[in-house]
N, C-alpha and C positions, 0 to 999 in steps of 0.2 A: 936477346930473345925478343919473341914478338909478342904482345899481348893482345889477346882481345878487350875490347872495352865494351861491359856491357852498362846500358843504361837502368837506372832506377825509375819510376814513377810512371804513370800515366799520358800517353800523347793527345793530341787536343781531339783527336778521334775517339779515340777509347772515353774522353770527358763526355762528346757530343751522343753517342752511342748511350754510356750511362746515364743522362742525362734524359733522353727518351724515353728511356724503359721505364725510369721514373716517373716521368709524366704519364706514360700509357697506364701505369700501376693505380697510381692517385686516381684518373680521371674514374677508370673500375671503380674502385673503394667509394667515390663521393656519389657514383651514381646510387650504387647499394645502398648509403648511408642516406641518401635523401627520398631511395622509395618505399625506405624503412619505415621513413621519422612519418610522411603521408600515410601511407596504412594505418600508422597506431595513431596518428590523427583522428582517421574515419573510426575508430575502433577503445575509442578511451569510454572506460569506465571510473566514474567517478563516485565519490562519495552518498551524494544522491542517489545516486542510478541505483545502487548498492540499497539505499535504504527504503525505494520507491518497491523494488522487487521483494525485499522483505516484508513492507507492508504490506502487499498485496497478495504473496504465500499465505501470511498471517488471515490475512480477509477470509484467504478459499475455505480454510481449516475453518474459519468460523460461522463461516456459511454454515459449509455441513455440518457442522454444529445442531446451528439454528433448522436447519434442511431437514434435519432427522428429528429434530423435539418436534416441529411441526405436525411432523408423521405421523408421532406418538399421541399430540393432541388431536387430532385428525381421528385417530381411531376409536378415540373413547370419546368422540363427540358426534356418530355417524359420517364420518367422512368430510367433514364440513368446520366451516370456523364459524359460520353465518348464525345470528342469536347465539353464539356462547354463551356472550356478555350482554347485561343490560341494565339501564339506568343510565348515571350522571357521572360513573366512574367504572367504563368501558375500559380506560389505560392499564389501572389496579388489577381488575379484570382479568387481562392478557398478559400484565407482567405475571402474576400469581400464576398463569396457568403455566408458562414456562418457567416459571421456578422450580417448580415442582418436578420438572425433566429435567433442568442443565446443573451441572457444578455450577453453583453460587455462592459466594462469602458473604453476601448485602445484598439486602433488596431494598428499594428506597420507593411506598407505595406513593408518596409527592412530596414536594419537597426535595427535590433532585438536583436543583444548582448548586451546585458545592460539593455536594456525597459521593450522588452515584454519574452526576453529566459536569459539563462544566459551565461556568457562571457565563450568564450573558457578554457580548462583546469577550469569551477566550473562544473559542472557536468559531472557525472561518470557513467560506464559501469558497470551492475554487479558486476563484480569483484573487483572494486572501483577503476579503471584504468582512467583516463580522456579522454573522445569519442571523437573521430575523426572525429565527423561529420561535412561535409563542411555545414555552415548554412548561409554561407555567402551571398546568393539567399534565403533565408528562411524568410518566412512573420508568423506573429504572431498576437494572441488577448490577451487580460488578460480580463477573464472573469468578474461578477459583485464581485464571491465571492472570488476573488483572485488568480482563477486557468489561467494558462498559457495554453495554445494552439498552437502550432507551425505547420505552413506546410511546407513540405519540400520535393522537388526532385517530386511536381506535373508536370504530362504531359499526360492530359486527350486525349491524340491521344490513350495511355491506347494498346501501341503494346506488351509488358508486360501482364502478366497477374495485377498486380500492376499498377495502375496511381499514387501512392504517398504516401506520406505515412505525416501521426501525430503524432507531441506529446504532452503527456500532463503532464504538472507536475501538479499535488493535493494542492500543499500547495508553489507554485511560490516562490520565492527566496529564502523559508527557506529550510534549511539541511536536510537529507543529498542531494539529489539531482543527487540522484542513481536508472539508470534503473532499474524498477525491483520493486524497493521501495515506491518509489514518486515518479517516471515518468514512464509515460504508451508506448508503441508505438502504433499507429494504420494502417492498411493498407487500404487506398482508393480503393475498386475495381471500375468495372465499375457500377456494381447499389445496390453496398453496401460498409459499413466498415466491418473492422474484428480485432478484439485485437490480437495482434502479441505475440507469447507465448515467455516468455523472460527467 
């Protein structure tokens, strides 16, 4: 009888062939894979990023906050901030009169470094330098939900175009405690605020 013989295994074509399609495959896959990894390059969110946009949700709410108690003292002072206040403690003055509108826990009429702002050389300027700001005259609230409030350098005579100006930290003695960041500054006009661009 006669047999046929058939062969087992792959001939060096069948290798050369397989061998392509693999390569054609990979090269696909690595391309995808590496205009992946580039977009979410351009596209990463990080920790900061994350707590920058928190702060700054936080700010708007506390604007209008502050935006709407103004309103209110606005109305029962004729439309105006200009002479509210007078005398030697102008600051006391104007924290008092937003006490009396915002949810407040604390009010601190001086004597603010430590209570109601934080102590000299803890908060920073942008550039994370330690402000200079004299607050030594600076009256403060800490609101219901933790936020601080500072007035400072009021003088509703308002010969300036500025009567004074606020501030506000978002998240009160926690870090970092950088204008810009978590603390706002605000300007008192005569029958408005304005966010002070930092």
């Amino acid at each position: 009888m006669f047999r046929l013989k058939y062969k087992s295994g792959f001939s060096f074509v069948d290798f050369i062939i397989g061998f392509l399609v693999l390569g054609f495959a990979s090269t696909i896959a690595l391309n995808v894979v590496a205009n992946y990894q580039k977009e979410t390059k351009n596209n990463v969110i990080t920790s900061q990023t994350i707590k920058e946009y928190a702060y700054n949700t936080l700010w708007d709410g506390e604007f209008q906050k502050l935006n709407q108690a103004t309103n209110m003292i606005l109305v029962s002072n004729s439309n105006t901030l200009e002479n509210l206040c007078s005398g030697n403690l102008q600051n006391k003055c104007m924290m008092e009169q937003y006490f009396k509108v915002l949810s407040a826990m604390n009010s601190c009429p001086d004597n603010v470094k430590g209570r109601c702002w934080h102590n000299d050389g803890e908060w920073f300027l942008s550039n994370r330098t330690p402000s200079t700001e004299n607050i030594d005259l600076a009256s403060g609230l800490i609101l219901n939900n933790g936020v601080f409030v500072l007035f400072n350098n009021v003088d509703t005579s308002c010969t300036n175009r500025i009567c004074g100006q606020i501030y506000v930290d978002v998240n009160g003695f926690n870090k970092p405690n950088r204008i810009g960041n978590d603390i706002f500054k605000i300007n008192i006009l005569k029958n408005s605020i304005v966010k002070e661009n930092m």
